[in-house]
C-alpha positions in Angstrom: 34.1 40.6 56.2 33.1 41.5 59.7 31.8 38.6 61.7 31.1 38.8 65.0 31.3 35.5 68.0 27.8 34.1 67.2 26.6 31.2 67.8 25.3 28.2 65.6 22.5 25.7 66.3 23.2 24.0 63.0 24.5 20.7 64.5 21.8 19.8 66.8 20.0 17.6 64.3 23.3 15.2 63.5 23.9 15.2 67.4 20.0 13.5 68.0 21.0 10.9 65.5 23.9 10.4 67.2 21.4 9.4 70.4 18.6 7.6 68.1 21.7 5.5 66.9 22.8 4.6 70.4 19.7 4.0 71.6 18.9 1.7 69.0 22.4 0.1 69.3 21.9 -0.7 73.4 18.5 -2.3 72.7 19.3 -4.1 70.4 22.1 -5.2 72.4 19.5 -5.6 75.8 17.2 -7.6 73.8 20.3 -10.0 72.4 22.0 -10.4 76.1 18.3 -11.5 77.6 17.7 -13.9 74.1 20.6 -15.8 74.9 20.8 -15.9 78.8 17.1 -16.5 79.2 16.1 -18.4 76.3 15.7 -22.1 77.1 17.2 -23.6 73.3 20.2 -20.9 74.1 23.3 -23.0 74.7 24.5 -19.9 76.3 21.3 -19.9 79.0 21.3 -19.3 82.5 18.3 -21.4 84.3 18.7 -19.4 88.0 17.1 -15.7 87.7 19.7 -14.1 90.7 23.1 -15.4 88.8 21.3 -14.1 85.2 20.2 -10.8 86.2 24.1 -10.2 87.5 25.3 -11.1 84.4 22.9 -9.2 82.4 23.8 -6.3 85.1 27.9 -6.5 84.1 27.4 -6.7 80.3 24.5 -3.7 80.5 26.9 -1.6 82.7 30.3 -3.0 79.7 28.1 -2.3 76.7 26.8 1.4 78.3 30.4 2.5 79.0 31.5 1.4 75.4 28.9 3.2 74.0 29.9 6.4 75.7 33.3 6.2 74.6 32.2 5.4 70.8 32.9 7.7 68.7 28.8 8.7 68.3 28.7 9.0 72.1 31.6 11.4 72.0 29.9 13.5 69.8 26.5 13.7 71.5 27.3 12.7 75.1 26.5 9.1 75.4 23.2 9.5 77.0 20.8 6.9 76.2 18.7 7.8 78.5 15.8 10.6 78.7 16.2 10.7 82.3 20.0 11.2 82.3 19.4 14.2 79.5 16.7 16.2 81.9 19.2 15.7 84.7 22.0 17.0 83.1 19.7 20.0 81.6 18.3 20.6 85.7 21.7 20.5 86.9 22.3 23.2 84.3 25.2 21.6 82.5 23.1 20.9 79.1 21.0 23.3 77.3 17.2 23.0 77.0 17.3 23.7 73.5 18.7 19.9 73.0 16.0 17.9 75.6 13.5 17.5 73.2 15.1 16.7 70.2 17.5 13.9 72.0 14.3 12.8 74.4 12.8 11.6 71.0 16.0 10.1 69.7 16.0 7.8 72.4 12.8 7.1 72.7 12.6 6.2 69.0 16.3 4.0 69.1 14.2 2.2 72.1 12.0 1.1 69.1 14.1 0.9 66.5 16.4 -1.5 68.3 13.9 -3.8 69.7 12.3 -4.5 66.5 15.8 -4.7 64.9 16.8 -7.7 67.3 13.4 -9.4 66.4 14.7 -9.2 63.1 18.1 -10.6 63.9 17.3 -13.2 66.1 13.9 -14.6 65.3 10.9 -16.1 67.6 12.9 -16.2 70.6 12.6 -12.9 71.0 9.0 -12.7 70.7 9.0 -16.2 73.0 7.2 -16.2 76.1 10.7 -16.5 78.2 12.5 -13.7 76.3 8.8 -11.8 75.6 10.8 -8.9 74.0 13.0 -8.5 77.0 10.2 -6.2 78.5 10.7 -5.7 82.2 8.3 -5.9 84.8 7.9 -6.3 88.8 8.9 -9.1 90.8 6.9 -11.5 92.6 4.8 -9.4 95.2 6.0 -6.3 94.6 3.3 -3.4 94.3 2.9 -0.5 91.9 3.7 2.1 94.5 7.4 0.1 95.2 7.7 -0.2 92.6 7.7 3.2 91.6 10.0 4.1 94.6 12.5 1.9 93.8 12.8 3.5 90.2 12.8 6.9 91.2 15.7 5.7 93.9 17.9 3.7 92.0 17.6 6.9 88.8 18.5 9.4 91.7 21.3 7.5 92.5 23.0 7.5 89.1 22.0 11.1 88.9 23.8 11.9 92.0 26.6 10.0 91.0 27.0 11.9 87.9 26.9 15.3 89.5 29.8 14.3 91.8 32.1 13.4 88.9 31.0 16.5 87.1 31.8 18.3 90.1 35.8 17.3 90.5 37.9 17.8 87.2 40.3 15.0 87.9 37.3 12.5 88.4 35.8 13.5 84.6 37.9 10.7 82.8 36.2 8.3 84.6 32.5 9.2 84.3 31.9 6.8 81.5 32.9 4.1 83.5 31.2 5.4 87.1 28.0 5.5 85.0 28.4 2.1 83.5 29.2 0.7 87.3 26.0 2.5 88.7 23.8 1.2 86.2 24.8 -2.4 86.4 24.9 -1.8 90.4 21.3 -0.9 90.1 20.3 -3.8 87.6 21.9 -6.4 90.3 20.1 -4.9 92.8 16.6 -4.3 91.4 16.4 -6.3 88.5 14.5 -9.0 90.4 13.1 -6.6 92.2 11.4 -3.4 90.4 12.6 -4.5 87.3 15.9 -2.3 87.7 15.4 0.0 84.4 15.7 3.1 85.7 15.9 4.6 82.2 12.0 5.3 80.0 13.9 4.3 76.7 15.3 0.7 78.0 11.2 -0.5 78.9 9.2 1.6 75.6 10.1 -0.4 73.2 10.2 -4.1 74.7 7.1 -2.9 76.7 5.0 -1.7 73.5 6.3 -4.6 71.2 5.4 -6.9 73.7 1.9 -5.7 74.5 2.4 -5.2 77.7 2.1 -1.2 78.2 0.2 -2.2 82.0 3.2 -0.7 83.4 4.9 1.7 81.5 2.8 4.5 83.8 5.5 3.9 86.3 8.4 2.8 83.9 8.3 6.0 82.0 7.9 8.5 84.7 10.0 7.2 87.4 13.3 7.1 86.2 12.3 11.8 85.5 11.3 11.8 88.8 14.5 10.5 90.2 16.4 12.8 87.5 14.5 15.7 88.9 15.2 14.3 92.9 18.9 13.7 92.4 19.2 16.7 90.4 17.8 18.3 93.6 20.4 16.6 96.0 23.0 17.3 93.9 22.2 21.0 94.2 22.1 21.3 97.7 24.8 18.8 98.1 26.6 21.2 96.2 25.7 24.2 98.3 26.7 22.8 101.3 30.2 21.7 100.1 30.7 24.7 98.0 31.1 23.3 94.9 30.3 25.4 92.2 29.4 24.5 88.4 29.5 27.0 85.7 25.9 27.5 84.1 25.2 26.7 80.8 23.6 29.9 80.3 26.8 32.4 81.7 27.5 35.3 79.8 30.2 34.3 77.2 31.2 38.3 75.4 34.4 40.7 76.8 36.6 43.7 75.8 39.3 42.1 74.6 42.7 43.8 73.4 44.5 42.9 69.6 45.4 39.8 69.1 45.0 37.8 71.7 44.4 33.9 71.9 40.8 33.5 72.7 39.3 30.0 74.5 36.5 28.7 72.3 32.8 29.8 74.1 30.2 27.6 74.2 26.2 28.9 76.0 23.8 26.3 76.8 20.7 28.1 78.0 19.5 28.9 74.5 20.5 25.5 73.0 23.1 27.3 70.9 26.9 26.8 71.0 30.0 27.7 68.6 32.5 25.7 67.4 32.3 21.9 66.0 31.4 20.1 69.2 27.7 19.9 71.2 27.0 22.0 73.6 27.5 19.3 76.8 29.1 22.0 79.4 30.7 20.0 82.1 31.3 21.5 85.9 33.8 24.1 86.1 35.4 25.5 89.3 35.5 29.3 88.6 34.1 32.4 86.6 35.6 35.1 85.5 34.3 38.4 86.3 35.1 41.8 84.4 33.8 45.2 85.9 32.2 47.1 83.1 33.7 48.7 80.1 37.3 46.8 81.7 39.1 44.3 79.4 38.4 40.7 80.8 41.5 38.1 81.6 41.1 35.6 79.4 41.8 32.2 80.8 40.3 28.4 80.2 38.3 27.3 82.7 39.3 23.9 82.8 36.7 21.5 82.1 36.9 17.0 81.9 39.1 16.1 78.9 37.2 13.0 78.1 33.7 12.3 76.4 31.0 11.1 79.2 27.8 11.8 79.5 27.3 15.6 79.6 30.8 16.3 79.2 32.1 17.9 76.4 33.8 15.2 73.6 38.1 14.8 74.1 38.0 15.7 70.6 35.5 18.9 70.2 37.7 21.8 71.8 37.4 21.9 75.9 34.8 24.8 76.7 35.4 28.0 78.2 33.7 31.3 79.1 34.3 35.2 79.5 32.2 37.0 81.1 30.1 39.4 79.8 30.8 43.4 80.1 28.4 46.8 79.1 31.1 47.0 75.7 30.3 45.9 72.7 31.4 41.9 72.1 34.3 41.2 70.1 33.7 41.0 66.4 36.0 38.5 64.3 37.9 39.7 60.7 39.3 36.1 60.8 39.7 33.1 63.0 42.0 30.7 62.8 42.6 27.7 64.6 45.9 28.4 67.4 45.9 25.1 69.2 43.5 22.1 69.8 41.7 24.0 72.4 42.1 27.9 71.5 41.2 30.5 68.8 42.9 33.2 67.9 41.1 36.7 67.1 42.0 39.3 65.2 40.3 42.2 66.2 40.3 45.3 63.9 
């Protein structure tokens, strides 16, 4: 049977449960670090605020990076976090299609693991010390700085994120530069702002808690900052000629007989092909074909290594051909070649 190089949307459902389950995971895991730091019956408790909130800051930042390498946040991306998913989508290395559908995931793990570590641990959650682990301003601080200082410290991480993205040999280390950021900004803000920086850490504590006062600037800020550092990053990018491949490039060529064939993957419809999620990390180059010409075919190299927005170590690594006036290639059979390649079989 004739089949020609669709694409399938088919796995977008399992990769938002993927999220929700992450999501639920790090609250969970937020709500359990403050229980037993803040709590005063916790044998484990830290009485000064500065020295807890830098603890809490290097386990947030330990249990984020974990949870990017799991094997859930390989599949999906690790991102946690809506404001790291719109960020990735404006910097055009996720496709809209998925926004939505992982934006709720969080939203709803943010829930789901607050209530879960209630469960767990009891009262002390629900204390007036722990109070759900819902974060709010410090002393003095107003609403307006406090909504700068979320919209900064979320820009930051964004822009963080778009360097890595932006050198190949940096991508192995993006879980752990996002990890670092986070828990930078937690040390720094946490007594401060609040340091949250992501709408999904302060829902659920927040609306568990009763105390929604604040979650005008909580849930906004950090998509602000995603859509400012998104911004930087752009022209940051412009001016040092760095140049990320779109999620929505053309992805069809002229191809002759029998020729290995990279596995494609397009973003700007939400759709993809192959087993992996469509989480198209930067790439250096594009091929260009002029029309009616067979295309080269070559991988454009892209991070080996599952971060957020990258595509998972164990998903085949994402490449493109450009798109010509001919017809795209139709498949009589594909078979796997190597980890990272397809063969095609053209008639």
């Amino acid at each position: 049977m004739m089949r020609s190089v669709r694409v399938t949307r088919r796995l977008w459902p399992s990769r938002a449960v993927d999220e929700f389950v992450l999501s639920t995971v790090l609250l969970f895991l937020a709500v359990t670090v403050v229980r037993w730091l803040r709590d005063p019956g916790s044998a484990l408790r830290v009485v000064d605020i500065n020295v807890a909130i830098v603890v809490i800051a290097a386990l947030s930042g330990t249990v984020l990076t974990a949870l990017i390498l799991s094997p859930p946040g390989r599949r999906s991306g690790g991102h946690m976090n809506p404001a790291v998913t719109v960020s990735l989508w404006l910097m055009g290395v996720f496709p809209g299609r998925g926004v939505l559908p992982y934006v709720l995931a969080q939203l709803a793990g943010s829930v789901a693991g607050t209530g879960l570590a209630r469960l767990v641990w009891g009262r002390p959650v629900s204390g007036p010390v722990v109070g759900w682990a819902a974060l709010g301003p410090g002393p003095g601080w107003q609403p307006l700085s406090v909504l700068l200082a979320e919209v900064g410290g979320t820009a930051a991480i964004v822009l963080v994120v778009g360097f890595v993205l932006a050198h190949d040999r940096l991508a192995r280390l993006l879980p752990y530069a996002v990890g670092l950021s986070v828990a930078l900004v937690i040390a720094l803000l946490g007594t401060r702002s609040g340091g949250s920086v992501n709408p999904a850490r302060q829902l659920g504590p927040a609306l568990l808690a009763g105390h929604t006062e604040d979650l005008w600037i909580y849930l906004p800020a950090p998509i602000l900052g995603a859509a400012l550092g998104a911004g930087l990053d752009r022209i940051l990018g412009r001016l040092l000629g760095r140049r990320r491949l779109p999620a929505g490039a053309p992805r069809t060529a002229s191809v002759p007989r029998a020729v290995s064939v990279p596995r494609t993957a397009e973003g700007a419809d939400g759709s993809y092909e192959g087993d992996g999620p469509v989480l198209v990390a930067a790439a250096p180059t594009v091929l260009r074909a002029s029309p009616g010409e067979a295309a080269p075919l070559s991988p454009v190299p892209c991070p080996p290594s599952s971060s957020a927005g990258v595509a998972p170590s164990n998903v085949p690594l994402v490449s493109r051909v450009p798109s010509v006036p001919s017809s795209p290639v139709r498949l009589t059979s594909v078979r796997t070649a190597t980890p990272t390649t397809e063969r095609a079989d053209l008639p």
